[in-house]
Residue frames relative to the residue before (quaternion, step in Angstrom):
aa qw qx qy qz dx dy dz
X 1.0000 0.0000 0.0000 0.0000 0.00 0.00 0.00
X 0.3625 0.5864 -0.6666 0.2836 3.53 -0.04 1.20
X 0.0902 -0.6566 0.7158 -0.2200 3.55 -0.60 2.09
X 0.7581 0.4451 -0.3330 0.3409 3.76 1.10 -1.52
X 0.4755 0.7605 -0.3708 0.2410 3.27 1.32 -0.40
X 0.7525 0.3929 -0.1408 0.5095 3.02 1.40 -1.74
X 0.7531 0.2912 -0.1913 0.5581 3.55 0.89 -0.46
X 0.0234 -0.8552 0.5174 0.0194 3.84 0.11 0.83
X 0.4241 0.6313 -0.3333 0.5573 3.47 1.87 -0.51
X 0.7713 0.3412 -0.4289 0.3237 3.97 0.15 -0.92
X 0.5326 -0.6189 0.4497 0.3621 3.96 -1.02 1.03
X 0.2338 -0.7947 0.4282 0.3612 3.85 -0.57 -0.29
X 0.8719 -0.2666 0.1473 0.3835 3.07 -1.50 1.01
X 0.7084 0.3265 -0.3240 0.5353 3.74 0.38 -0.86
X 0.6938 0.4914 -0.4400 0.2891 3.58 0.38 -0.61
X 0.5635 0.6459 -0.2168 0.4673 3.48 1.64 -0.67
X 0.5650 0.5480 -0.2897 0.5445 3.27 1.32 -1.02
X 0.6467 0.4498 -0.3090 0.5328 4.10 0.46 -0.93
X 0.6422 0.4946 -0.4195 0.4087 3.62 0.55 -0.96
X 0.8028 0.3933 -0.1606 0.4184 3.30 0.33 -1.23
X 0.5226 0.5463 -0.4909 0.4329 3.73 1.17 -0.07
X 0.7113 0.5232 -0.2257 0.4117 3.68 0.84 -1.29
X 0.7585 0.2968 -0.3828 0.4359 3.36 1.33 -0.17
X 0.3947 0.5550 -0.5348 0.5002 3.41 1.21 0.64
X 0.6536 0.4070 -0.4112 0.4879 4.24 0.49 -0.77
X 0.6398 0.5590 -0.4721 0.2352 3.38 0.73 -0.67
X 0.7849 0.4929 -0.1444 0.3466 2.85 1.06 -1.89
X 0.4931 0.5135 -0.4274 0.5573 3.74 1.65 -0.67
X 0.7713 0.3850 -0.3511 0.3654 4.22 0.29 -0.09
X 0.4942 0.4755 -0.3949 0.6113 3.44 1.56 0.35
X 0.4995 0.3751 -0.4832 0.6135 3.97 0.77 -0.74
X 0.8718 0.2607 -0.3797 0.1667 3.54 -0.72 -0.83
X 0.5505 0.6537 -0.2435 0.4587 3.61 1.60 -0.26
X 0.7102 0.3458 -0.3105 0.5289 2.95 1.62 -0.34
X 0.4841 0.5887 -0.4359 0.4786 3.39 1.26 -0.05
X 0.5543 0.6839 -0.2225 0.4189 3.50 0.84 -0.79
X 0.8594 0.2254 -0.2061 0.4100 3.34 0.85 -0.69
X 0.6625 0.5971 -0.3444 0.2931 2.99 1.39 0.03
């Protein structure tokens, strides 16, 4: 497994995983903030 060698630019898998968790909390606290005010 030497992919990082050739591509040292691509983030790795866990780093993608965090990205995309924080925009799921983000967006489930804007659904619920916006439920909230109405």
């Amino acid at each position: 497994m030497t992919t990082d060698e050739r591509r040292p630019n691509r983030p790795p898998v866990a780093a993608w995983s965090v990205f995309v968790l924080a925009v799921t909390l983000f967006a489930e606290m804007a659904i619920e903030l916006d439920a909230l005010e109405i």
